[in-house]
N, C-alpha and C positions, 0 to 999 in steps of 0.2 A: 758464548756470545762475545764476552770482553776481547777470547784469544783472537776469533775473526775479524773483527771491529780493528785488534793491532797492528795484526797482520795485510787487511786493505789500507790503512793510513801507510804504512812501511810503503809497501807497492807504488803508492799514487807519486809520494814523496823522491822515490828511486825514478819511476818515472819524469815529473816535474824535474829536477834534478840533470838527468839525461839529455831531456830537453833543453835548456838553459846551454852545457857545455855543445850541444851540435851547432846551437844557435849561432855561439860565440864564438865557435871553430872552425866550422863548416856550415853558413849559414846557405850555401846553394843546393846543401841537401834536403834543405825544407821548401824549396823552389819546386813546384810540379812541372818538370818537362824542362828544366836547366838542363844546359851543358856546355862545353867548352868547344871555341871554337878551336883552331891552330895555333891561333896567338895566345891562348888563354883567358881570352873576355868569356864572361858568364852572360850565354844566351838563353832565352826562353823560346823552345818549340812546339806546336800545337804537334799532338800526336798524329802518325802517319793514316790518312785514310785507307782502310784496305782495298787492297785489288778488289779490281769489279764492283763496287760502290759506290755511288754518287753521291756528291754535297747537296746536305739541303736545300733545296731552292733552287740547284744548279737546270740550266736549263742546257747543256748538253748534249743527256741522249737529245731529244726535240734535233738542236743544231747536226749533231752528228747522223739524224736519220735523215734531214732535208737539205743540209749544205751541196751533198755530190750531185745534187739533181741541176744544181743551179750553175747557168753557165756564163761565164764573160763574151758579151759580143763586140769585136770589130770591125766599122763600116771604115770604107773609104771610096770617097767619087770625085771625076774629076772636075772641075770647073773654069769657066773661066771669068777674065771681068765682067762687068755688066756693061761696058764700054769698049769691049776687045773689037768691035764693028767699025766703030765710031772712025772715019776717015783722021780726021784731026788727031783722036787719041792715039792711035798709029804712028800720027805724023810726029807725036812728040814722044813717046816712051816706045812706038816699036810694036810687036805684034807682041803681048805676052804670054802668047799660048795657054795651054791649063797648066794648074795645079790639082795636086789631089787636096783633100779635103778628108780628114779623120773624125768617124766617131764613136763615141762609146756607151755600152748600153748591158743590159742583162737579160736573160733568158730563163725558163725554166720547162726542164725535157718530162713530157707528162704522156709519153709513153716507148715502151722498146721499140716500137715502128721508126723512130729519130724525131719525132713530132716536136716539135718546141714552138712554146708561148713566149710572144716578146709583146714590145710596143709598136704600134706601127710607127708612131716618130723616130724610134730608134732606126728603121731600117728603110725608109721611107729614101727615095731616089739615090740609093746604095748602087754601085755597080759590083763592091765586092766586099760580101759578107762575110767573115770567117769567127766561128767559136771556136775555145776553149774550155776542155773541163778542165775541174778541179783536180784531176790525174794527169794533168798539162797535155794529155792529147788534142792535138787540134783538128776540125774539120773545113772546108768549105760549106757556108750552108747556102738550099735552095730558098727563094719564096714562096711557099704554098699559095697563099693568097694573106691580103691584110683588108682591115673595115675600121678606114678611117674614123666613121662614125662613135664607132666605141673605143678608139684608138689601139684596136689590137690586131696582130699581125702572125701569120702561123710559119716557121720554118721547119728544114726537116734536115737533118743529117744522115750521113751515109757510114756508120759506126756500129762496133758491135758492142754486147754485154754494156748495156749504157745502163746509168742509174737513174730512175725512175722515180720521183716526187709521188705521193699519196694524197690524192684530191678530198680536202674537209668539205666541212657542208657549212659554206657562206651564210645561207640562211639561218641557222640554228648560233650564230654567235650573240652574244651580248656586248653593251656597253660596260666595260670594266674587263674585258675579258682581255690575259695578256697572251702578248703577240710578239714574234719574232721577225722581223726583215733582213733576207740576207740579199746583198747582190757586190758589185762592184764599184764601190763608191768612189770616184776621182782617179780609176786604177791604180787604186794601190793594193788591190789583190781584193780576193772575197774575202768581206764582214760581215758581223751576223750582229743587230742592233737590237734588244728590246723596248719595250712598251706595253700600252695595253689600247682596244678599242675604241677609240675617245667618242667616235658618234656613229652611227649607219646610215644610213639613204639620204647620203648629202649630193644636193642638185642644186642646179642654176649659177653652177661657177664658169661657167663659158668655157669649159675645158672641152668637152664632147657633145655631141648632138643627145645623144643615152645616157645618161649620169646617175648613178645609184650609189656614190663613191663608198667605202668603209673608210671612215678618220681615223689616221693615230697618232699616237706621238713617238711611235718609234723612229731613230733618224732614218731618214731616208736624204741622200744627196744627189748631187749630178754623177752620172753612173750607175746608179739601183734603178733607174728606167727599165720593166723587164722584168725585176724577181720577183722574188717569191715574197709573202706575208704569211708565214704560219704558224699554227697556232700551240700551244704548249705541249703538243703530241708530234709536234713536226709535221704535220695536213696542210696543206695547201687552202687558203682560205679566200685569197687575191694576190692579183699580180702590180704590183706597186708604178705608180704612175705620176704624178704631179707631184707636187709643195706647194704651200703656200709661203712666202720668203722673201725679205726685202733685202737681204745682204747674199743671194743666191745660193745659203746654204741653208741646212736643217734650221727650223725655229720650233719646230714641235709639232708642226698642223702637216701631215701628208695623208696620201688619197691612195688607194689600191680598187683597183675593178676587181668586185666580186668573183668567184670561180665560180658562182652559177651563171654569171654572164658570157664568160671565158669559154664555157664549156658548149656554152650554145652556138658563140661568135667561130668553136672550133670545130665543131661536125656540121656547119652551111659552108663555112671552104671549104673541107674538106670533100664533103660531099655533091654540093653543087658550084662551087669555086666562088660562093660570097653567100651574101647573108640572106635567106627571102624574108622580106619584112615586108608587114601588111602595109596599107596607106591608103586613104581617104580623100585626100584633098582639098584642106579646107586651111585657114589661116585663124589660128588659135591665140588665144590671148587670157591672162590675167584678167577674172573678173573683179571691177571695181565698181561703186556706186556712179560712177560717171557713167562706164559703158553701158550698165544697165540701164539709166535713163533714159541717154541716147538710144535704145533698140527699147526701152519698153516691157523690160524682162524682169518678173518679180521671183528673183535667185538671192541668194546669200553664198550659194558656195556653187562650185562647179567651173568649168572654162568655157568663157563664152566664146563664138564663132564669129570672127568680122569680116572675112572672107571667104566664098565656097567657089571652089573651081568650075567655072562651064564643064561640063558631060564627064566630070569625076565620080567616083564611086559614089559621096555622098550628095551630090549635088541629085545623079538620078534616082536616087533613095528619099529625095526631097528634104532634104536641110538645108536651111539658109540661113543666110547670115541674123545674126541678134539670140540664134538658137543657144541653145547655156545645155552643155553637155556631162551629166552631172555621174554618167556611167556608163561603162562596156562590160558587156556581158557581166558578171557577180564582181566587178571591182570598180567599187566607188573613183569618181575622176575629182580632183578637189586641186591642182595645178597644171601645169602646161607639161613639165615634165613626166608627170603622171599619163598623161593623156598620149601623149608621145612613145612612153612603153609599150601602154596597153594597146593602141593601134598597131605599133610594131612586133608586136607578141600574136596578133591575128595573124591569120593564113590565108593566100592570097586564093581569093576564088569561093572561100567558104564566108557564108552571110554572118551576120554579131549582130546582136541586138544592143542596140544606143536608147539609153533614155535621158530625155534631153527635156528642157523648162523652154516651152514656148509662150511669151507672153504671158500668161495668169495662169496658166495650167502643162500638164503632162503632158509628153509624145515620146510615140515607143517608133524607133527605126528600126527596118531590120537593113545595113547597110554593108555590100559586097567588097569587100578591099582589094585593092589592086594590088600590083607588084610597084615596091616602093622605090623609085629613082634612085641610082647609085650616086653619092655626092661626094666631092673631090675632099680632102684632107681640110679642117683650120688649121690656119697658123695662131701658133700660141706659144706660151712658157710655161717648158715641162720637164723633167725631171729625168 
């Protein structure tokens, strides 16, 4: 026992020992991942990741499965002053003719047929559209049709072997859930931004007549009008749209239209060259303790009716105005924009039942929706 006991003291000591003189001599051999550069400075390297491997966290694959799908668009039309008529304006600066007028935007191609998803602001009284992939081929593109309403717009190109985005399911996201935005931001070529979810069925920012926006805080700037939003698998979640911005660039607050929206707004052009959406006819409004007085209507929730159009759908269904319309068919109505969905998610010709707060008690409509007016574009500030 004593011989063992001398013999590990010897060892430890030879060791300890060992150490001391590497320390003192060669102290970059006790450094993990040192070495020299050309000059001889003593650097330290993280060891090499292997091939086909990805870094923790790295969100990559995602980028590398969704980037090629996403295209740069550029519009240009020509214009001229708003005074090029003006006899006088003539007489002093001359006839100015047109100029063109550039702009830029993003797309994202959501099937081999050439189909692509932009914004309608983006392409909106465009004479000549032309995209870019990310493989620098470029196309002229067509307008399939666009619905200003929801600000989206379908094009198509005439190319082959295109690459193809994978449509997520908008519905099934959370708040906290991260998110990627790639598009064209100020043309300086495609980026890809993260973030994560910040809010869902954000309405009443006067962006769109339909609003259900996804919030994030991924940046989004002037240019990403058009792409893509997706999610840590590279799915397509939304197609990115507005800002909220007082210096005209990212601040953290941007909007994307859902891809169950997208997907709707793209088989009515597609199919019937716009969107059919239900409509009723009536003038909606935020219920408040005043309006109720004023008509008489014992509601807490619900949108009440201050206007109903002569020989509109719901007028010969018998609703009138001070009605408080608290649902369609299994989904509760509890704001203007809500009600506005769910009308426009009807089909035009087939009856829905309305239950509605008249005065001190219930009434059930059953009311026929028409085919909903086509309405011209707002102007706004968008992204």
């Amino acid at each position: 026992m004593k011989r063992t006991w001398l013999l590990f003291s010897q060892a430890v000591t030879i060791l300890v020992a060992a150490y001391f003189v590497v320390a003192t001599l060669q102290p970059d051999w006790l450094r993990r991942g040192a070495v020299r550069s050309n000059a001889g400075i003593a650097l330290l390297e993280a060891p090499a990741t292997p091939v086909g491997e990805v870094s923790p966290g790295s969100f990559a694959p995602a980028a590398k499965k969704a980037a090629p799908a996403v295209v740069s668009i550029n519009t240009s039309k020509a214009v001229r002053h708003p005074r090029s008529n003006d006899p006088w304006f003539q007489f002093f600066f001359g006839d100015q003719g047109t100029q063109e007028q550039a702009g830029l935007g993003s797309g994202v191609i959501i099937s081999t047929d050439g189909y692509i998803l932009t914004n309608n602001h983006v392409v909106e009284g465009a004479d000549d559209i032309e995209v870019t992939l990310t493989d620098s081929r470029q196309a002229k593109a067509q307008v399939i049709g666009t619905d200003p309403e929801t600000d989206l717009a379908v094009l198509k190109i005439a190319l082959d072997k295109l690459p193809v985005i994978v449509l997520g399911n908008s519905d099934q996201i959370d708040v906290g859930d991260r998110v990627l935005a790639i598009g064209n931001p100020f043309g300086v070529g495609q980026t890809v931004t993260s973030g994560i979810v910040s809010a869902l069925g954000r309405s009443q920012l006067g962006i769109n007549t339909f609003e259900n926006f996804i919030q994030t805080d991924a940046a989004i700037n002037p240019g990403n009008s058009g792409g893509a939003l997706v999610d840590a698998s590279g799915n397509l979640l939304g197609i990115n749209t507005a800002i909220y911005s007082r210096s005209g660039g990212s601040m953290g607050i941007g909007f994307a239209i859902p891809v169950s929206t997208a997907k709707l707004v793209l088989d009515g052009i597609v199919k019937d060259g716009r969107v059919m959406r239900g409509w009723i006819g009536v003038e909606p409004n935020e219920l408040s303790p005043e309006l109720a007085e004023t008509f008489g209507v014992k509601a807490d929730s619900g949108v009440i009716i201050t206007g109903v159009l002569q020989a509109g759908p719901a007028a010969q269904a018998g609703m009138r105005p001070g009605d408080v319309i608290v649902q369609v068919g299994d989904k509760p109505i509890r704001n203007v924009s809500e009600l506005l969905t769910a009308v426009a998610a009807l089909k035009p010709g087939e009856a829905a039942k309305f239950d509605v707060r008249r005065g001190e008690g219930p009434v059930e409509l059953q009311i026929t929706p028409g085919l909903r007016p086509a309405q011209s574009a707002q102007r706004m500030q968008r992204r």
